[in-house]
VEXDREN-2710 file (C-alpha; in Angstrom, 1 decimal):
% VEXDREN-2710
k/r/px/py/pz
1/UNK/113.6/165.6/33.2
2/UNK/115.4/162.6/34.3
3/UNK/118.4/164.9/35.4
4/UNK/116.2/167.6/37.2
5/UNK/114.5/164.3/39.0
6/UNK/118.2/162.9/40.1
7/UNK/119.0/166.5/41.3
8/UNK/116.2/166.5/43.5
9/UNK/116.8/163.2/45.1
10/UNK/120.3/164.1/45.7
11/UNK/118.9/166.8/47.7
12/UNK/116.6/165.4/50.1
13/UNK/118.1/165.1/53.5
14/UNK/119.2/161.3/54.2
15/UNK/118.8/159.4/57.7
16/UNK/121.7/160.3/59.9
17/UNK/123.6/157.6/60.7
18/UNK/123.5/156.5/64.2
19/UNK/126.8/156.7/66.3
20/UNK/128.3/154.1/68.1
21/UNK/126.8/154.7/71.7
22/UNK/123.1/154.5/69.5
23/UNK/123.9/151.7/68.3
24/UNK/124.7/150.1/71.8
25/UNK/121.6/151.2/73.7
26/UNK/119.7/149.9/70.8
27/UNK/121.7/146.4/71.1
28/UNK/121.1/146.3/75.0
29/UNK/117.4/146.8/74.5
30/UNK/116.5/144.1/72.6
31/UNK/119.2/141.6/74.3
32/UNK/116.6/142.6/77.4
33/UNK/113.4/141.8/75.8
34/UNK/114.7/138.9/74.5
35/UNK/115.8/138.2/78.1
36/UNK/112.7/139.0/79.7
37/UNK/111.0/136.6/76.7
38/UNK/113.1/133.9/77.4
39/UNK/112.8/134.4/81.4
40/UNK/108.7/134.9/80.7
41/UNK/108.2/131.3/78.4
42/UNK/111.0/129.8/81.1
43/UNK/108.8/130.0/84.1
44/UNK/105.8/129.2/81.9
45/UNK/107.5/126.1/81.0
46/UNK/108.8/125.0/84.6
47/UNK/105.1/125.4/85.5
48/UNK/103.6/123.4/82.9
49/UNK/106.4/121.1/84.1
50/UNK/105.3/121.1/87.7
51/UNK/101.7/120.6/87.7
52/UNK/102.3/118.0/85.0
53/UNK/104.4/116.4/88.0
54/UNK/102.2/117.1/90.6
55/UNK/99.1/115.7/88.9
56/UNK/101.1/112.6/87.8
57/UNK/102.2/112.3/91.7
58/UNK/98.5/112.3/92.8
59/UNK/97.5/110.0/90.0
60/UNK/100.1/107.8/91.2
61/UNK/99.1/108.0/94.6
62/UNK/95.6/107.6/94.0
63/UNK/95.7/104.3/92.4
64/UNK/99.0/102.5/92.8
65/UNK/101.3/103.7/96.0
66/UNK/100.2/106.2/98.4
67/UNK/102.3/107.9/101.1
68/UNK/100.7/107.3/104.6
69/UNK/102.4/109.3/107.2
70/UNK/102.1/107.2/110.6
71/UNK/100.4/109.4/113.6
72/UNK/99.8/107.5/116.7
73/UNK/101.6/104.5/118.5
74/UNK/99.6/101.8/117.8
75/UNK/101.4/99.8/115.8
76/UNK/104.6/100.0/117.3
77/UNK/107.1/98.5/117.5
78/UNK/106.7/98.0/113.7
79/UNK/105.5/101.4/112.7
80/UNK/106.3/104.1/114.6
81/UNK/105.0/107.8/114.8
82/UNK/106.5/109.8/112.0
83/UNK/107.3/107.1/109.7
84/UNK/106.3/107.5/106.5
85/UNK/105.5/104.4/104.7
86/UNK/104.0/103.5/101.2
87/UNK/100.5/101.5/100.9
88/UNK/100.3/99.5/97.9
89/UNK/97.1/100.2/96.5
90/UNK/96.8/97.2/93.7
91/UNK/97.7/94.5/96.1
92/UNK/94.0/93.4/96.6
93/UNK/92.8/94.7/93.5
94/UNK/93.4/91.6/91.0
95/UNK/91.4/89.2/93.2
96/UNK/93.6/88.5/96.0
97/UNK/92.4/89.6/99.3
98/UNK/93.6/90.4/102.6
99/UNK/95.4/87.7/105.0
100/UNK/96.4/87.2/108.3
101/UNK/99.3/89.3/109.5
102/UNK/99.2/91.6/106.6
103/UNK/99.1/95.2/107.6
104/UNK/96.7/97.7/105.8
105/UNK/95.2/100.9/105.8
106/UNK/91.1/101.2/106.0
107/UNK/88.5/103.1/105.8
108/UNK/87.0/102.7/109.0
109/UNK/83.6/104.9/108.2
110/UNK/80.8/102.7/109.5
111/UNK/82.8/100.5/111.7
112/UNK/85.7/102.2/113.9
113/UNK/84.3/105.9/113.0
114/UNK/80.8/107.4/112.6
115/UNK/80.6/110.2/109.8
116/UNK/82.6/112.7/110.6
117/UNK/82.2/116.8/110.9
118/UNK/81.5/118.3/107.8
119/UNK/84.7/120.7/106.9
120/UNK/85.1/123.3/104.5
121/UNK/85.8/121.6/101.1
122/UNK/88.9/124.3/100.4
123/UNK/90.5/122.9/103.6
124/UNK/89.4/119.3/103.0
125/UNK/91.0/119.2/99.4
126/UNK/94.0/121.0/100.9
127/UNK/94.4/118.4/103.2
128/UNK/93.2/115.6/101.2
129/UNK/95.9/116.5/98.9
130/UNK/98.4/116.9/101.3
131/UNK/98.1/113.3/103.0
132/UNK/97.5/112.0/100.2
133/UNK/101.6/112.3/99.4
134/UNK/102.5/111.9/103.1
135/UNK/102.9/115.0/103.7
136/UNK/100.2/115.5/106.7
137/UNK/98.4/113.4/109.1
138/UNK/95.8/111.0/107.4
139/UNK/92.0/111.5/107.4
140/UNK/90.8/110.8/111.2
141/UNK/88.7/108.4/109.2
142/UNK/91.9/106.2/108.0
143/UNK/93.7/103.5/109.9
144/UNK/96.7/101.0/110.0
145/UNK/95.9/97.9/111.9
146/UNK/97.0/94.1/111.2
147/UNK/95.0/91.4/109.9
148/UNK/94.7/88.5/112.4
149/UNK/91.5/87.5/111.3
150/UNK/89.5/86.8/108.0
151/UNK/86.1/85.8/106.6
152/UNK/85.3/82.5/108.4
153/UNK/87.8/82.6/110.6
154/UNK/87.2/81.8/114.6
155/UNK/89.1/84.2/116.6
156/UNK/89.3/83.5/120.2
157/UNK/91.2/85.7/123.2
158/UNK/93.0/84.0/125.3
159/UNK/94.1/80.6/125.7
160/UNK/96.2/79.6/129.1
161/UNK/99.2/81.4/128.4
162/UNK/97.6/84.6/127.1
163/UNK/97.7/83.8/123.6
164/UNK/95.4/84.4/121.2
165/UNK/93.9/81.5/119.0
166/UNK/92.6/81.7/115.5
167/UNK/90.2/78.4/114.1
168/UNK/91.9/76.7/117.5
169/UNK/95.8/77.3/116.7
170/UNK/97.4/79.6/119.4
171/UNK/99.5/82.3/117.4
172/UNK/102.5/83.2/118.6
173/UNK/102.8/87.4/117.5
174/UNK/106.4/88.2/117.5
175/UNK/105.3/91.3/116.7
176/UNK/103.8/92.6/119.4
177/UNK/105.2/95.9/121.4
178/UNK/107.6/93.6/124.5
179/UNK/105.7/93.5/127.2
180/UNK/102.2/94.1/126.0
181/UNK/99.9/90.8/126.9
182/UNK/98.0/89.9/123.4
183/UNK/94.7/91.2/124.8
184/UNK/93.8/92.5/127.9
185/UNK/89.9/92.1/126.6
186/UNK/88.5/88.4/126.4
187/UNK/86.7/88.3/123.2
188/UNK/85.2/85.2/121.4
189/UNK/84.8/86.1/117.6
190/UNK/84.0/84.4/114.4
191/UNK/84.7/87.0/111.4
192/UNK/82.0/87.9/108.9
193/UNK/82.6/86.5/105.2
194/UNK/83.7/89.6/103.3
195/UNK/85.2/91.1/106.6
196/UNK/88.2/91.4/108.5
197/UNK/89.1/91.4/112.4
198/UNK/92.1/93.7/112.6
199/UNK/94.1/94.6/116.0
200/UNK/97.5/96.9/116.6
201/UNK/100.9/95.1/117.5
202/UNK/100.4/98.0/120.6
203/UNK/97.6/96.3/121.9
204/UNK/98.0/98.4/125.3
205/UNK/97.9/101.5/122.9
206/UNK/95.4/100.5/119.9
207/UNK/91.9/101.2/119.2
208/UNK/91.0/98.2/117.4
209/UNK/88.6/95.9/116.3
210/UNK/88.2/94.4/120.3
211/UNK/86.8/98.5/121.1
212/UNK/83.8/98.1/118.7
213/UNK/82.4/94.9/119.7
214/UNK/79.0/96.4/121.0
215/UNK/78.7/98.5/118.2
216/UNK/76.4/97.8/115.0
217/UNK/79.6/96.6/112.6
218/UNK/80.7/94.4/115.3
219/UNK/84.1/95.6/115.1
220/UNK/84.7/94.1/112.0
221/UNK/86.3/95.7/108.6
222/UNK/84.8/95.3/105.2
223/UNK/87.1/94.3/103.0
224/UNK/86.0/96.3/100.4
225/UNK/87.4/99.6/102.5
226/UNK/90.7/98.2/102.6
227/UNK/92.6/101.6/100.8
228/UNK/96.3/98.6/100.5
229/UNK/98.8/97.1/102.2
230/UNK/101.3/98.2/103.7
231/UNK/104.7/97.0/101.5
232/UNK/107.7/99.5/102.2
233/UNK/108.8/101.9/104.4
234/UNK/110.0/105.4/102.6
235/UNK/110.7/107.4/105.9
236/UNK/113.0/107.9/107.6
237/UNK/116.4/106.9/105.5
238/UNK/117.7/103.9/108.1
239/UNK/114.8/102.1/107.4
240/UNK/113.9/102.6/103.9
241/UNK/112.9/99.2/102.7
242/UNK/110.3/96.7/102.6
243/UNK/108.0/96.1/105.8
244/UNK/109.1/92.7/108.0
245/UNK/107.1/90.0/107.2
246/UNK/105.5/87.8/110.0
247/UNK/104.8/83.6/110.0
248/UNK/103.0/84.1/112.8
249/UNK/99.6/83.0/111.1
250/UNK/101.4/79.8/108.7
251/UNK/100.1/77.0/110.9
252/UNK/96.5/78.2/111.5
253/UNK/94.7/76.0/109.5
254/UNK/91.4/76.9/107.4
255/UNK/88.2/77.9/109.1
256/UNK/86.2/74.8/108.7
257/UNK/82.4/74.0/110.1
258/UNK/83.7/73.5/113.5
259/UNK/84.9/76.6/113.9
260/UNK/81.7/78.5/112.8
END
């Protein structure tokens, strides 16, 4: 029995043996499914990677330095149009505040702006997104302006030689664009407590706090819609750096009862 069994498997017809060019075609296919694999997980990993990036970018820019691309004149000559500078968004948010001469970016719904059109959110994200890392024009609701005035303060347009005087000092702005007067627009102002007055160093080309006067905020900016300061410039590469400070404002003294 055992033998006829032995003789029988001998006999069945064994698995040819694949030749060399089998063989080869067999290698190549796998090495290019293990390719494609390898390509497939790749790109799933770089785009894990990059919205990991991207979300810690807008994090970053949403609560400690933002991008703020610079669209209009008005604060020339220290910002000009194009430049892309970064607004420190935890300067005022450990109980400091705003003070004279800093620059900042506000909200200016309510006080320079009314609400504006309604746009389609798609787009509005988009954009959002987009300005958000400096990469477009800022929300028509956002602006740049310098402080020159704070809660208490008396601020008074224009002495003798066309200066403008804060709590009675006369300020000398060496900031200003050369050859624009301090204000063309006599104004006699004393800022609300938890507000600002805010002007452009352009003053021949700035919308400021002197245009809404007559208007219900009286052209003042709640501090609590300052978005930062303005600390560095990151665009373009001559000037990266930190923005020029001004001393300007170091003699005005306090706003006292005198001055309210």
């Amino acid at each position: 029995m055992d033998t006829q069994a032995e003789l029988q498997e001998r006999d069945r017809p064994s698995a040819p043996d694949p030749g060399p060019g089998e063989r080869s075609r067999s290698s190549r296919a796998r090495n290019r499914i293990a390719a494609l694999l390898s390509r497939r997980l790749s790109w799933r990993g770089t785009f894990a990677l990059g919205a990991v990036c991207a979300v810690f970018v807008l994090l970053f820019s949403s609560f400690v330095v933002q991008p703020y691309l610079i669209p209009s004149a008005s604060m020339e000559p220290t910002l000009r149009v194009g430049d892309r500078v970064l607004v420190n968004k935890l300067a005022y948010r450990f109980g400091d505040e705003p003070r004279r001469g800093d620059v900042i970016v506000f909200d200016g719904t309510d006080s320079f702006v009314h609400e504006g059109a309604a746009q389609n959110p798609v787009i509005a994200l988009l954009h959002g997104a987009a300005a958000s890392l400096g990469l477009a024009r800022p929300a028509e609701t956002d602006f740049v302006k310098r402080v020159v005035g704070v809660g208490g303060d008396r601020v008074v347009c224009c002495d003798a030689r066309g200066r403008i005087e804060v709590n009675g000092r006369p300020v000398e702005e060496d900031y200003l664009f050369p050859g624009d007067a301090a204000s063309k627009v006599p104004f006699d102002i004393v800022v609300a407590d938890g507000a600002l007055w805010v002007m452009g160093d352009h003053r021949s080309r700035s919308r400021d706090s002197r245009d809404h006067l007559g208007e219900p905020g009286g052209g003042v900016v709640p501090v609590d819609r300052v978005i930062g300061r303005v600390d560095w410039f990151g665009w373009p590469l001559g000037r990266i750096g930190s923005l020029p400070g001004t001393a300007a404002f170091d003699s005005v003294p306090a706003p006292g009862p005198g001055h309210g």
